[in-house]
PDBQT receptor file of N, H, CA, C and O in Angstrom, charges set to zero:
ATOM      1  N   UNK A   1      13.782  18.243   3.041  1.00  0.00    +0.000 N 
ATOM      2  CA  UNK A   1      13.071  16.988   2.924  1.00  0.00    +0.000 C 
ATOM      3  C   UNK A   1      13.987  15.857   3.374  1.00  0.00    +0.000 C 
ATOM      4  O   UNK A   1      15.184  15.780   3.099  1.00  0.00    +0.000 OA
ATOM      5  N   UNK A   2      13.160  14.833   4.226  1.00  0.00    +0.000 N 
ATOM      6  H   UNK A   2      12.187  14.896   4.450  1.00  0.00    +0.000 HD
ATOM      7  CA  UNK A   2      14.318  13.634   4.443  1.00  0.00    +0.000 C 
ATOM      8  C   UNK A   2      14.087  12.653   3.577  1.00  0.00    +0.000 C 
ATOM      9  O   UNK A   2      12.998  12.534   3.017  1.00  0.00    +0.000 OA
ATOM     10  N   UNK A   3      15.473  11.548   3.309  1.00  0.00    +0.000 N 
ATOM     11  H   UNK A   3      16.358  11.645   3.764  1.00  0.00    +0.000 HD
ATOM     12  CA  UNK A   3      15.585  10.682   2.667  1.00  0.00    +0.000 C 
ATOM     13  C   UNK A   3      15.098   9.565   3.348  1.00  0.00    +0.000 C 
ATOM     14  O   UNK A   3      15.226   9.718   4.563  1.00  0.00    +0.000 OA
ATOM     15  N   UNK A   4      14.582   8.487   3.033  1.00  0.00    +0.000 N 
ATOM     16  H   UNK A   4      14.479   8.362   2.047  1.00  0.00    +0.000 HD
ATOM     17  CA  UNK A   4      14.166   7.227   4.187  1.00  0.00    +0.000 C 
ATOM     18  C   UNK A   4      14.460   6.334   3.202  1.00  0.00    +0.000 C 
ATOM     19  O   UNK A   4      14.027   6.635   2.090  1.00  0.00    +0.000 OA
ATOM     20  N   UNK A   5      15.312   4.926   3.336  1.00  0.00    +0.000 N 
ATOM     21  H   UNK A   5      15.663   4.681   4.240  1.00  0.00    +0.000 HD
ATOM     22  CA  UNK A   5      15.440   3.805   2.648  1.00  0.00    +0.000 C 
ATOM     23  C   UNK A   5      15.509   2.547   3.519  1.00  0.00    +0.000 C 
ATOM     24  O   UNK A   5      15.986   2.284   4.623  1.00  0.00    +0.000 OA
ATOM     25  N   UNK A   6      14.799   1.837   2.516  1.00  0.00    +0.000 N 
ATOM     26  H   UNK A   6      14.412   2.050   1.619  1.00  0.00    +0.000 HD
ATOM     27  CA  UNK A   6      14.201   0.905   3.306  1.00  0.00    +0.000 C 
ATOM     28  C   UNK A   6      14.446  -0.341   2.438  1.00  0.00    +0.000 C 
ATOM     29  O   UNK A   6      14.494  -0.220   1.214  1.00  0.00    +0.000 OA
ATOM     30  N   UNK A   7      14.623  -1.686   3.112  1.00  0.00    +0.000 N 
ATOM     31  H   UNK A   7      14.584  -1.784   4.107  1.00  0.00    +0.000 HD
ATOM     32  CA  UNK A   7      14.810  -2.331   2.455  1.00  0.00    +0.000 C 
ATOM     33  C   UNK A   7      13.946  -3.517   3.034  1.00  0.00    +0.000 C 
ATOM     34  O   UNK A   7      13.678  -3.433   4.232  1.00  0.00    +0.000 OA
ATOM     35  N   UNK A   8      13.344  -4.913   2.147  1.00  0.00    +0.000 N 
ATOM     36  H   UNK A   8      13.562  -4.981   1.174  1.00  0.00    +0.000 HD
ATOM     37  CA  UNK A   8      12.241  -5.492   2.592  1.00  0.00    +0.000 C 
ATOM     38  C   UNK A   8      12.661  -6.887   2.095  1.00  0.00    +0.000 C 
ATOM     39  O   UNK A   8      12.979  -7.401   1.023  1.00  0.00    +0.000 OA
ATOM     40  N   UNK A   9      12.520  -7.235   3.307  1.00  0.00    +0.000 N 
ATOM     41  H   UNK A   9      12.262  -6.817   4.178  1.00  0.00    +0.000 HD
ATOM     42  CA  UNK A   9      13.377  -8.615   3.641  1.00  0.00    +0.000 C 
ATOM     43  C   UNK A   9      12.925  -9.840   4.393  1.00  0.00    +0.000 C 
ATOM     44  O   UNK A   9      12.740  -9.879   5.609  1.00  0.00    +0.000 OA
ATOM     45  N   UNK A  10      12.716 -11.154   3.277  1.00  0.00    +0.000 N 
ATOM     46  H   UNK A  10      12.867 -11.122   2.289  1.00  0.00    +0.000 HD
ATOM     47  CA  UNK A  10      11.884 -12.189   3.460  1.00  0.00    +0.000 C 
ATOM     48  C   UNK A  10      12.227 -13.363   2.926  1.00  0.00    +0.000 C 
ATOM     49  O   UNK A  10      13.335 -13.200   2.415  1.00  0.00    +0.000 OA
ATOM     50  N   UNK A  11      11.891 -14.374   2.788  1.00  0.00    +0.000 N 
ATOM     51  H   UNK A  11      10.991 -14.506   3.203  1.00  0.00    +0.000 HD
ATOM     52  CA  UNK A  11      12.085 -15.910   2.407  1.00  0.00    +0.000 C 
ATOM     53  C   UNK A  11      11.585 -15.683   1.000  1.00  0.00    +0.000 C 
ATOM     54  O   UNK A  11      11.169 -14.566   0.693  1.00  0.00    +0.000 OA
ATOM     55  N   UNK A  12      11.603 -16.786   0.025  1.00  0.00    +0.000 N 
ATOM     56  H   UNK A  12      11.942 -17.693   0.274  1.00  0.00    +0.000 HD
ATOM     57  CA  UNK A  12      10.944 -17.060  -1.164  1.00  0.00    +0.000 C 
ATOM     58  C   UNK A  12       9.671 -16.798  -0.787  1.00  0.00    +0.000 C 
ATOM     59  O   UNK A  12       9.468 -16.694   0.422  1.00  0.00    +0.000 OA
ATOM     60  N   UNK A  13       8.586 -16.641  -1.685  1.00  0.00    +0.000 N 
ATOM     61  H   UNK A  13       8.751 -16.726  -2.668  1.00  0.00    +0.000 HD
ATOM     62  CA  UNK A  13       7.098 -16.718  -1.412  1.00  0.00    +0.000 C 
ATOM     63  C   UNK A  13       5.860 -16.025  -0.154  1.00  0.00    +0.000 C 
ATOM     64  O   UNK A  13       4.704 -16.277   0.185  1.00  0.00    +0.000 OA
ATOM     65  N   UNK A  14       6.892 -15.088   0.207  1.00  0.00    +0.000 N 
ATOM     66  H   UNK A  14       7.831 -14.883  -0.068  1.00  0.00    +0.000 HD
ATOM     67  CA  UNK A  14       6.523 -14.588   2.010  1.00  0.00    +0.000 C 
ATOM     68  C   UNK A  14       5.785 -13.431   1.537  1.00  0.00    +0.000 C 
ATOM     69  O   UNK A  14       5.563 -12.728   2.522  1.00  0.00    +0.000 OA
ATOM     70  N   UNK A  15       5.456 -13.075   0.823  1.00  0.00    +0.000 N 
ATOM     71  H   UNK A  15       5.637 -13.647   0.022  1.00  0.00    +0.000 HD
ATOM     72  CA  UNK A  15       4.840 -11.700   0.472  1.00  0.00    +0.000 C 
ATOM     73  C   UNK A  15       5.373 -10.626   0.363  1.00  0.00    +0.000 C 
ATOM     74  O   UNK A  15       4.588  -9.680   0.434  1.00  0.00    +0.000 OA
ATOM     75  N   UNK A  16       6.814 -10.284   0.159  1.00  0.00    +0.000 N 
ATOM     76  H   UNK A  16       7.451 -11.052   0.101  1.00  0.00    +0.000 HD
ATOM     77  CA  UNK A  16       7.336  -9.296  -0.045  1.00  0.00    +0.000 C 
ATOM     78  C   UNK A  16       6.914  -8.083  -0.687  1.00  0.00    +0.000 C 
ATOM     79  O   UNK A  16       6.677  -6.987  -0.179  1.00  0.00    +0.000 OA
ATOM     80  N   UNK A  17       6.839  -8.595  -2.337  1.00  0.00    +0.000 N 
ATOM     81  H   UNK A  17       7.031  -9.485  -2.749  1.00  0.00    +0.000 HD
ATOM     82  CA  UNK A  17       6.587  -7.967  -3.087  1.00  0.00    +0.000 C 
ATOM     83  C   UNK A  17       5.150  -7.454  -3.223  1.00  0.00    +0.000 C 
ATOM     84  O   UNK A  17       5.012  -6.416  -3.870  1.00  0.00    +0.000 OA
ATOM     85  N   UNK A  18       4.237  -7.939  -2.790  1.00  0.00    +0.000 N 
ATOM     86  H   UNK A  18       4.349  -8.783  -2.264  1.00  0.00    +0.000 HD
ATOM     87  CA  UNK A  18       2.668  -7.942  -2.145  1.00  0.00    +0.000 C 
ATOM     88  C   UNK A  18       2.300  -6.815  -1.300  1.00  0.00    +0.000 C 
ATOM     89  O   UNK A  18       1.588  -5.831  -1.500  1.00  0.00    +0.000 OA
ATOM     90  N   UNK A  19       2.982  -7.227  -0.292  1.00  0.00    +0.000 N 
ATOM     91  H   UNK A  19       3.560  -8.027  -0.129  1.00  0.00    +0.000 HD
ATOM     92  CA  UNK A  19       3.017  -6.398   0.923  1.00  0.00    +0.000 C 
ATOM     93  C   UNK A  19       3.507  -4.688   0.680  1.00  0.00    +0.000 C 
ATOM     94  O   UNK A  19       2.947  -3.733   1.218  1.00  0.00    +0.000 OA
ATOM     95  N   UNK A  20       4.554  -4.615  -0.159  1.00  0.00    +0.000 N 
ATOM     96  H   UNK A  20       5.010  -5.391  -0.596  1.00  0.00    +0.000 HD
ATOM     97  CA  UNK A  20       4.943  -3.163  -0.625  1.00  0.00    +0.000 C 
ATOM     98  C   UNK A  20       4.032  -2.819  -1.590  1.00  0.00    +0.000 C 
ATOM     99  O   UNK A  20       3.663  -1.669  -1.355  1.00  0.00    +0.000 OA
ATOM    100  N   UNK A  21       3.374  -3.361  -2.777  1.00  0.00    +0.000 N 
ATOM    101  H   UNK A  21       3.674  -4.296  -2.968  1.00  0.00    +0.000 HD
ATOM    102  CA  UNK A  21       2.688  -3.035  -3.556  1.00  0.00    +0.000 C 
ATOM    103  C   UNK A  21       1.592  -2.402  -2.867  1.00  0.00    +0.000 C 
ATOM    104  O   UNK A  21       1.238  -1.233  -3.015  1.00  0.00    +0.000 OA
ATOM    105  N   UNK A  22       0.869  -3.623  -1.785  1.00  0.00    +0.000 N 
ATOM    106  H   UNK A  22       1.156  -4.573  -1.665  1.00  0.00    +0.000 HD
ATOM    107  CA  UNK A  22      -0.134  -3.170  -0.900  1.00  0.00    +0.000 C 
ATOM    108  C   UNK A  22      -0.479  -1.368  -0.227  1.00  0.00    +0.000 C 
ATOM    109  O   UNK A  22      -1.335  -0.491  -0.104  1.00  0.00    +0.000 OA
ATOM    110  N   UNK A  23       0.874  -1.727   0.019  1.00  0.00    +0.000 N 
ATOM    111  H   UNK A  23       1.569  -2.439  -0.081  1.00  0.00    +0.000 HD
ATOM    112  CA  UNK A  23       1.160   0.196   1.302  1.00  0.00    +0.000 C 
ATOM    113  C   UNK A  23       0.988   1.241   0.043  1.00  0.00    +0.000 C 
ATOM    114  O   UNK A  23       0.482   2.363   0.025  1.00  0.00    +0.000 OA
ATOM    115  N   UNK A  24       1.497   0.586  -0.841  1.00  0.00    +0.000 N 
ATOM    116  H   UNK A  24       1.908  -0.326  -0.827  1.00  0.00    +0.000 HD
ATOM    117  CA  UNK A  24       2.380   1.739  -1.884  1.00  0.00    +0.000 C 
ATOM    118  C   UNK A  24       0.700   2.582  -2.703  1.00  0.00    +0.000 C 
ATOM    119  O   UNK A  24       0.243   3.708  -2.901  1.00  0.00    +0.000 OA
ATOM    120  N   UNK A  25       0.291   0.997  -2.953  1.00  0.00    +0.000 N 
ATOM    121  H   UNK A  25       0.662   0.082  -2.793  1.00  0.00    +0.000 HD
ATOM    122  CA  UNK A  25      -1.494   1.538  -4.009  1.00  0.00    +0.000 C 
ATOM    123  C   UNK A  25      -2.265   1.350  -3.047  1.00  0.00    +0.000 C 
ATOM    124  O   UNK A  25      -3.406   1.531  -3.473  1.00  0.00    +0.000 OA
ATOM    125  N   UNK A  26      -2.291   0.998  -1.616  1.00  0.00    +0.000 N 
ATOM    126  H   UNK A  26      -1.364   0.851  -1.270  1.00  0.00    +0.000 HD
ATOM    127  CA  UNK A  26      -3.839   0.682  -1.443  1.00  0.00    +0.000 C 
ATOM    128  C   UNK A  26      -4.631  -0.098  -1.629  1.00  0.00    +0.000 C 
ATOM    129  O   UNK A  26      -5.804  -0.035  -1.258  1.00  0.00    +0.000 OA
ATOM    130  N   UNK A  27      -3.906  -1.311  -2.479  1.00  0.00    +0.000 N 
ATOM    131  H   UNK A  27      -2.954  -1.362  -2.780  1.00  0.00    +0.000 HD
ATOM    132  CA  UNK A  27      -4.754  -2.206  -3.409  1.00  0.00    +0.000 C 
ATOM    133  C   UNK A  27      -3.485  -3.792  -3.243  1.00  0.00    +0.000 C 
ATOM    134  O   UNK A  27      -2.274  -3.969  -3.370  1.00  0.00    +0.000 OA
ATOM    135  N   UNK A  28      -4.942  -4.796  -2.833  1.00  0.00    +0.000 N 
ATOM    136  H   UNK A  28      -5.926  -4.652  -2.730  1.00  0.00    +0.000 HD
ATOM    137  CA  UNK A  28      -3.878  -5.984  -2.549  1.00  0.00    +0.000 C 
ATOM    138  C   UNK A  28      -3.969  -6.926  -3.974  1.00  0.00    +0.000 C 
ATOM    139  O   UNK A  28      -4.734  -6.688  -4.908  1.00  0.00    +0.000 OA
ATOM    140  N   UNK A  29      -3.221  -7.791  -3.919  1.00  0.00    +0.000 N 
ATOM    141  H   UNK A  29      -2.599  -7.984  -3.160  1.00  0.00    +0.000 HD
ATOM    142  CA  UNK A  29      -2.934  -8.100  -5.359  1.00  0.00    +0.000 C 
ATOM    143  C   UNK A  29      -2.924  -9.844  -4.840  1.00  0.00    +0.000 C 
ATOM    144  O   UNK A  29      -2.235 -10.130  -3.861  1.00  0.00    +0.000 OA
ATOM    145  N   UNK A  30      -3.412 -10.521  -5.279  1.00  0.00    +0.000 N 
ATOM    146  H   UNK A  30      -3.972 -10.288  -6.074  1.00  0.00    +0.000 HD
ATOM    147  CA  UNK A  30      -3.855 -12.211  -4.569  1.00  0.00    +0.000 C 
ATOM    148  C   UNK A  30      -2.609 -12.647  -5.151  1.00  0.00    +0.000 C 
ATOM    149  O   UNK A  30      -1.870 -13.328  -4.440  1.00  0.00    +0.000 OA
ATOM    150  N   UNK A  31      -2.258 -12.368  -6.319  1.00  0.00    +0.000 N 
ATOM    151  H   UNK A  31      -2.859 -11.814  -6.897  1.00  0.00    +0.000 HD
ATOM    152  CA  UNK A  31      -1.063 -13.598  -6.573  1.00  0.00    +0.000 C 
ATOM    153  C   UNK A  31       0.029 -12.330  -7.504  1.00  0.00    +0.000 C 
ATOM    154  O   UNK A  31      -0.385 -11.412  -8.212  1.00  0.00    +0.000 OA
ATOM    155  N   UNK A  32       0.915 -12.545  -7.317  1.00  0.00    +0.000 N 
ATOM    156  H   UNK A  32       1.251 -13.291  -6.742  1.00  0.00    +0.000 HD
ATOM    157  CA  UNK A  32       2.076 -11.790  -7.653  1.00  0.00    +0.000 C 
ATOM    158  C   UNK A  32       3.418 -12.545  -7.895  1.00  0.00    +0.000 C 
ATOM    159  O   UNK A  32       3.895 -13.411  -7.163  1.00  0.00    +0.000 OA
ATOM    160  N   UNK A  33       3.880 -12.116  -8.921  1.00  0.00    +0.000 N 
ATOM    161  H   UNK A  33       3.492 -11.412  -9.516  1.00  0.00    +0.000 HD
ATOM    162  CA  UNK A  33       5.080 -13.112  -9.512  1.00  0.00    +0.000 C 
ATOM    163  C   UNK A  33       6.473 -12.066  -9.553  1.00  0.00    +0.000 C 
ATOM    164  O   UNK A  33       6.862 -11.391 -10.506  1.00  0.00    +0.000 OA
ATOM    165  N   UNK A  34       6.823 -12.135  -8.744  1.00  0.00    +0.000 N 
ATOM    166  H   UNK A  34       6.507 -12.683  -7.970  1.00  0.00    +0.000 HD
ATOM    167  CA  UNK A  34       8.571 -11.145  -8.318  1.00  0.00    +0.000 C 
ATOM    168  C   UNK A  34       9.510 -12.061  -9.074  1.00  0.00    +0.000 C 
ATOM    169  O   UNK A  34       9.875 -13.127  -8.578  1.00  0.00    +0.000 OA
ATOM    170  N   UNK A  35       9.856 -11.704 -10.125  1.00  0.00    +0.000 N 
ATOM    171  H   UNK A  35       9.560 -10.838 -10.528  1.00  0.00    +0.000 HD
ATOM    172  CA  UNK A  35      11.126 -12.315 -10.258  1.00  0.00    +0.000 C 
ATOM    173  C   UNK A  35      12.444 -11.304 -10.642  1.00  0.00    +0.000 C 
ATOM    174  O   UNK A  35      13.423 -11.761 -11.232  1.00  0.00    +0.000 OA
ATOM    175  N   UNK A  36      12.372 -10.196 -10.327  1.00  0.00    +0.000 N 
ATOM    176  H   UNK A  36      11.577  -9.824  -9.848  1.00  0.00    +0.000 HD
ATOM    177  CA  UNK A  36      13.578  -9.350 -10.655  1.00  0.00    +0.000 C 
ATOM    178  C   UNK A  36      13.103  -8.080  -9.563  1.00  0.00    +0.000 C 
ATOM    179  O   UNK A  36      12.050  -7.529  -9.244  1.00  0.00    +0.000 OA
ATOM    180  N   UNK A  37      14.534  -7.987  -9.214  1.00  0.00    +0.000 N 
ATOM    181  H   UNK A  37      15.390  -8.435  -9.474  1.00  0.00    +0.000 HD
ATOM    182  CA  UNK A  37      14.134  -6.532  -8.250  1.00  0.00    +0.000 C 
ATOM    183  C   UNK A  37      13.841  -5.459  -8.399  1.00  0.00    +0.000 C 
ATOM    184  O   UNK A  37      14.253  -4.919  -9.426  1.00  0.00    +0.000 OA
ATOM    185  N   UNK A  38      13.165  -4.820  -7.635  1.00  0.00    +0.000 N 
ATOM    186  H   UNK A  38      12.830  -5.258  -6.801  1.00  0.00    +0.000 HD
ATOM    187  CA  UNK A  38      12.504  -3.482  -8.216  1.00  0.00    +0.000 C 
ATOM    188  C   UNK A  38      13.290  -2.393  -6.800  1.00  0.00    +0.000 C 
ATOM    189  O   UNK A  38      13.848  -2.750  -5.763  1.00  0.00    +0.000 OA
ATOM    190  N   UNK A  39      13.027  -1.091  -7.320  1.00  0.00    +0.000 N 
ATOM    191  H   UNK A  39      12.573  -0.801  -8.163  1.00  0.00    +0.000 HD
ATOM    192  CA  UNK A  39      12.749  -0.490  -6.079  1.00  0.00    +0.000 C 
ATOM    193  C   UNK A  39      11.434   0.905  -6.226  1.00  0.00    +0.000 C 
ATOM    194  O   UNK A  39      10.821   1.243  -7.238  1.00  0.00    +0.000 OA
ATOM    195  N   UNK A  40      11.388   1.188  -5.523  1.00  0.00    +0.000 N 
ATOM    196  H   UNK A  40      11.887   0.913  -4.700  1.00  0.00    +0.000 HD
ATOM    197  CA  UNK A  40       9.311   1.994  -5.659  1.00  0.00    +0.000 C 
ATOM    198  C   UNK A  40      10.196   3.027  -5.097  1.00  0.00    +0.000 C 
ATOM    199  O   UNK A  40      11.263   2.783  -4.534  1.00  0.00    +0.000 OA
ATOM    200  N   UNK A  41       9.607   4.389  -5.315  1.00  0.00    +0.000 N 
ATOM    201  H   UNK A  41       8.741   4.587  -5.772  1.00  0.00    +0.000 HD
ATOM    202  CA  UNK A  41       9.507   5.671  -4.686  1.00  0.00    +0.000 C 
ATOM    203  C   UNK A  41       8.381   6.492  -4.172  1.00  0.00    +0.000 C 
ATOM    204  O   UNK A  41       7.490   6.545  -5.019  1.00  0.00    +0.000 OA
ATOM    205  N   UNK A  42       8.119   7.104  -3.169  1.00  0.00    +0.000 N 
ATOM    206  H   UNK A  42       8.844   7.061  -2.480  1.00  0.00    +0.000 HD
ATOM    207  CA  UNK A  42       6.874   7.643  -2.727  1.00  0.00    +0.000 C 
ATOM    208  C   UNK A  42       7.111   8.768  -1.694  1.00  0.00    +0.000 C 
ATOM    209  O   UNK A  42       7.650   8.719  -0.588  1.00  0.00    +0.000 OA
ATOM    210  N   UNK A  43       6.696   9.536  -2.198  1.00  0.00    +0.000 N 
ATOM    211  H   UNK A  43       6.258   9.577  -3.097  1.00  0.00    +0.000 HD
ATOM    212  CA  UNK A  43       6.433  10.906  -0.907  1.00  0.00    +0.000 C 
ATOM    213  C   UNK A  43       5.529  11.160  -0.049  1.00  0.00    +0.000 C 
ATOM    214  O   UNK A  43       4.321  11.392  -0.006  1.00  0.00    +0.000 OA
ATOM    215  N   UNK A  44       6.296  11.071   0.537  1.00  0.00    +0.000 N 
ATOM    216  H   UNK A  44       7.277  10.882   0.503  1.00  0.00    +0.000 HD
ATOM    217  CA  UNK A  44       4.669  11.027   2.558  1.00  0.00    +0.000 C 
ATOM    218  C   UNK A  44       4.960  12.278   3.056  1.00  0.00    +0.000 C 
ATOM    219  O   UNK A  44       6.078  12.748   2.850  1.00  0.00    +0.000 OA
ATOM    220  N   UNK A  45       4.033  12.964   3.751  1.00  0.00    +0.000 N 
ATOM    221  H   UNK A  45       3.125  12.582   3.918  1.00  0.00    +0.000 HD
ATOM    222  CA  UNK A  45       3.810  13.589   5.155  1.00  0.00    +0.000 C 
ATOM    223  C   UNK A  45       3.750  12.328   6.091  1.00  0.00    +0.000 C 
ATOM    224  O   UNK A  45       3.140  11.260   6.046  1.00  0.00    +0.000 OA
ATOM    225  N   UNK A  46       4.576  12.864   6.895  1.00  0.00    +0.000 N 
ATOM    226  H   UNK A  46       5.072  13.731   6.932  1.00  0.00    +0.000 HD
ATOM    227  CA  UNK A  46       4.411  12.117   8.412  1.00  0.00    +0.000 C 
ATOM    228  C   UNK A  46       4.777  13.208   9.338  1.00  0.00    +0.000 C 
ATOM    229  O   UNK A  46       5.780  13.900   9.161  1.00  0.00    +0.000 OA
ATOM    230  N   UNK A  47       3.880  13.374  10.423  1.00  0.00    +0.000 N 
ATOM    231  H   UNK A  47       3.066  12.812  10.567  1.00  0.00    +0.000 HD
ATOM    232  CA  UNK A  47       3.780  13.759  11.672  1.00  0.00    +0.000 C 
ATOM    233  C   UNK A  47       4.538  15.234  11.000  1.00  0.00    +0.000 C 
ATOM    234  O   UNK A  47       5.556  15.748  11.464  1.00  0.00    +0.000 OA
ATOM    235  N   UNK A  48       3.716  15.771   9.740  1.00  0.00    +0.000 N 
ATOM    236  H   UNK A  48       2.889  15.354   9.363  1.00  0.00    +0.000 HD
ATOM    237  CA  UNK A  48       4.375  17.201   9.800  1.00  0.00    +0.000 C 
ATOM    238  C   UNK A  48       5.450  17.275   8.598  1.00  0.00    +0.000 C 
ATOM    239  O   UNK A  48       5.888  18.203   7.919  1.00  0.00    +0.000 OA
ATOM    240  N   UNK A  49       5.734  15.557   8.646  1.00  0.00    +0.000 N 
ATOM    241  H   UNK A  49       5.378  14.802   9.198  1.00  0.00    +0.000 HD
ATOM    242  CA  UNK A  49       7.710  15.868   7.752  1.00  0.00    +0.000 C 
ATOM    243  C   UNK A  49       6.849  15.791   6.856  1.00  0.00    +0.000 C 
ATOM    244  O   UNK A  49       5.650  15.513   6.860  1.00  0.00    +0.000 OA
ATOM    245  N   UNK A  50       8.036  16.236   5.590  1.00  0.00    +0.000 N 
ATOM    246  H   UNK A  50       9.010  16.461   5.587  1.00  0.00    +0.000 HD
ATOM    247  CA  UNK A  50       7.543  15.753   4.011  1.00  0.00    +0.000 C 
ATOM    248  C   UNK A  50       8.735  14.701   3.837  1.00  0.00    +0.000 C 
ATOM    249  O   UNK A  50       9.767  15.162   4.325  1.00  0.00    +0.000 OA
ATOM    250  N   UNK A  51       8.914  13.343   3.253  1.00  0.00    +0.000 N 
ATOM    251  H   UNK A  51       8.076  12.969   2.857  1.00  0.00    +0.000 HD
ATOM    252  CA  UNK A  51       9.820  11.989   3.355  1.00  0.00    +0.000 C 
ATOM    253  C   UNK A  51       9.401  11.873   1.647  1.00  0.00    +0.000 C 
ATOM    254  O   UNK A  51       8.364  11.882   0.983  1.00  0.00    +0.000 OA
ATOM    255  N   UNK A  52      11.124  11.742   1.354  1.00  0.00    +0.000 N 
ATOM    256  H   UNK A  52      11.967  11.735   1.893  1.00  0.00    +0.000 HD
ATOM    257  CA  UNK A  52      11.094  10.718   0.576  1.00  0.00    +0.000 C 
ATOM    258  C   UNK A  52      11.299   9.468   0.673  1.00  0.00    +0.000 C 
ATOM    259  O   UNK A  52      12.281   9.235   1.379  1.00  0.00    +0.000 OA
ATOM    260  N   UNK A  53      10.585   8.184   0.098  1.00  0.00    +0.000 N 
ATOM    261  H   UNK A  53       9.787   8.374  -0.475  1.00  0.00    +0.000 HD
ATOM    262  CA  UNK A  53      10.630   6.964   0.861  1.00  0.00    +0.000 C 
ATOM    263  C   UNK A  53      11.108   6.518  -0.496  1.00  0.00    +0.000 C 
ATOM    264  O   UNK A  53      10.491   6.852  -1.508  1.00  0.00    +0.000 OA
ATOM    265  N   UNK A  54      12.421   5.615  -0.555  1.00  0.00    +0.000 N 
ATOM    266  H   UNK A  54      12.922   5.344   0.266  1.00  0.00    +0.000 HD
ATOM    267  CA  UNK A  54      13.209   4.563  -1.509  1.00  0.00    +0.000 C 
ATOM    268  C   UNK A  54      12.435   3.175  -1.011  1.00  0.00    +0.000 C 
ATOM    269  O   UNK A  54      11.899   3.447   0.063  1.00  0.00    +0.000 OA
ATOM    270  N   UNK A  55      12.245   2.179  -1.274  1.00  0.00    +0.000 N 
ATOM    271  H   UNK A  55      12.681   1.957  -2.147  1.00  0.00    +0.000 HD
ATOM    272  CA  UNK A  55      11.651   1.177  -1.074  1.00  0.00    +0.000 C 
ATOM    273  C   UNK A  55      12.535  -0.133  -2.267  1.00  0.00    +0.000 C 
ATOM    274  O   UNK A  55      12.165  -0.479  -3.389  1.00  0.00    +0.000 OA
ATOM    275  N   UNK A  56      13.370  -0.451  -1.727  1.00  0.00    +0.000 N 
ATOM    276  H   UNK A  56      13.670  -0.170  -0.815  1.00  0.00    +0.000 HD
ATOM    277  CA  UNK A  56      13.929  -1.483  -2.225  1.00  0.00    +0.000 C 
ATOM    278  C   UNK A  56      13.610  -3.006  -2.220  1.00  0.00    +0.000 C 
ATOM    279  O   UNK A  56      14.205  -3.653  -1.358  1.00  0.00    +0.000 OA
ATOM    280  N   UNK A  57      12.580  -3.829  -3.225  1.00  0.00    +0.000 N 
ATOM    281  H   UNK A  57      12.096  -3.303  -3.925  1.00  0.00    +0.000 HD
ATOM    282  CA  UNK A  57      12.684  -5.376  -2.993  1.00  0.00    +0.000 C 
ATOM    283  C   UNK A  57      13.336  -6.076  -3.493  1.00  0.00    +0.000 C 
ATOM    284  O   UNK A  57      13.632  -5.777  -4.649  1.00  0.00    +0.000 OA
ATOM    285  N   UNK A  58      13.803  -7.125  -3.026  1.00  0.00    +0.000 N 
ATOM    286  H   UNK A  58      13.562  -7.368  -2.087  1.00  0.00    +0.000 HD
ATOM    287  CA  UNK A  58      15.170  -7.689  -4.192  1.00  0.00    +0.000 C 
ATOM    288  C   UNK A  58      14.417  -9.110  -4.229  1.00  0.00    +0.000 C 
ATOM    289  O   UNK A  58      13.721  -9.632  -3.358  1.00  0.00    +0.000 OA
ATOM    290  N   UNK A  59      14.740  -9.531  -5.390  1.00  0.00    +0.000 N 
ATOM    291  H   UNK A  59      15.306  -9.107  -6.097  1.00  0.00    +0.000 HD
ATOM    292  CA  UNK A  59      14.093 -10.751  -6.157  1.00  0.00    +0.000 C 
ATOM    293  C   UNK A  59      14.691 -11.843  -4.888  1.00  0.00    +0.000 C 
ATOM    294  O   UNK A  59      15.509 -11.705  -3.979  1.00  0.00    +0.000 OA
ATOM    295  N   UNK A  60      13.789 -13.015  -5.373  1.00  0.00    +0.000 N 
ATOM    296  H   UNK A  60      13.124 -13.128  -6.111  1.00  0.00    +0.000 HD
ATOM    297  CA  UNK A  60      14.171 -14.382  -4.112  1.00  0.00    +0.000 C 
ATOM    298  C   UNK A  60      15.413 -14.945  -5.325  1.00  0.00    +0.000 C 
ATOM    299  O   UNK A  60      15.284 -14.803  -6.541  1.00  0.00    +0.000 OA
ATOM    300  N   UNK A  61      16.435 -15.508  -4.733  1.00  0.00    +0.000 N 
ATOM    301  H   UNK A  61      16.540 -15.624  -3.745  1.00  0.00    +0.000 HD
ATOM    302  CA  UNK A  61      17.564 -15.925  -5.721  1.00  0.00    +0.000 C 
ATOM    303  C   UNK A  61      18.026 -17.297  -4.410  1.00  0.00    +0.000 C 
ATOM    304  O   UNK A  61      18.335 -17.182  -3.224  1.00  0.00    +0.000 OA
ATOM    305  N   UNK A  62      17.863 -18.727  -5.450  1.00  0.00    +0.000 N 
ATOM    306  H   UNK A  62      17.612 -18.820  -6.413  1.00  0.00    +0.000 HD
ATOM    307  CA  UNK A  62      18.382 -19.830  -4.893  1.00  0.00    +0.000 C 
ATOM    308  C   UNK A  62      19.552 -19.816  -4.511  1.00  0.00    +0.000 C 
ATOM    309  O   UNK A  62      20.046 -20.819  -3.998  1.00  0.00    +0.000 OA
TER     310      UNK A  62
């Protein structure tokens, strides 16, 4: 199995945390409040592979 890490990288307020939630459920979320970093895990088939996907968002920090 391969490892895939990814990291998701944006301004304050850009949809970061949205946007991964989005891919991750399927399901969009109108307003979302990130204030501490997370990271998500998920297992795909792609083109045959089996992937583990790390998904790292890191909080917006002034």
């Amino acid at each position: 199995m391969n490892d895939v890490k990814l990291a998701v990288l944006g301004g304050e307020g850009t949809g970061k945390s949205a946007l991964t939630v989005r891919f991750l459920t399927k399901r969009f979320i109108g307003e979302y409040a990130s204030n501490f970093e997370s990271i998500y895990k998920k297992h795909l088939c792609l083109e045959r592979k089996q992937l583990n996907l790390e998904i790292y968002d890191p909080c917006s920090q002034r």
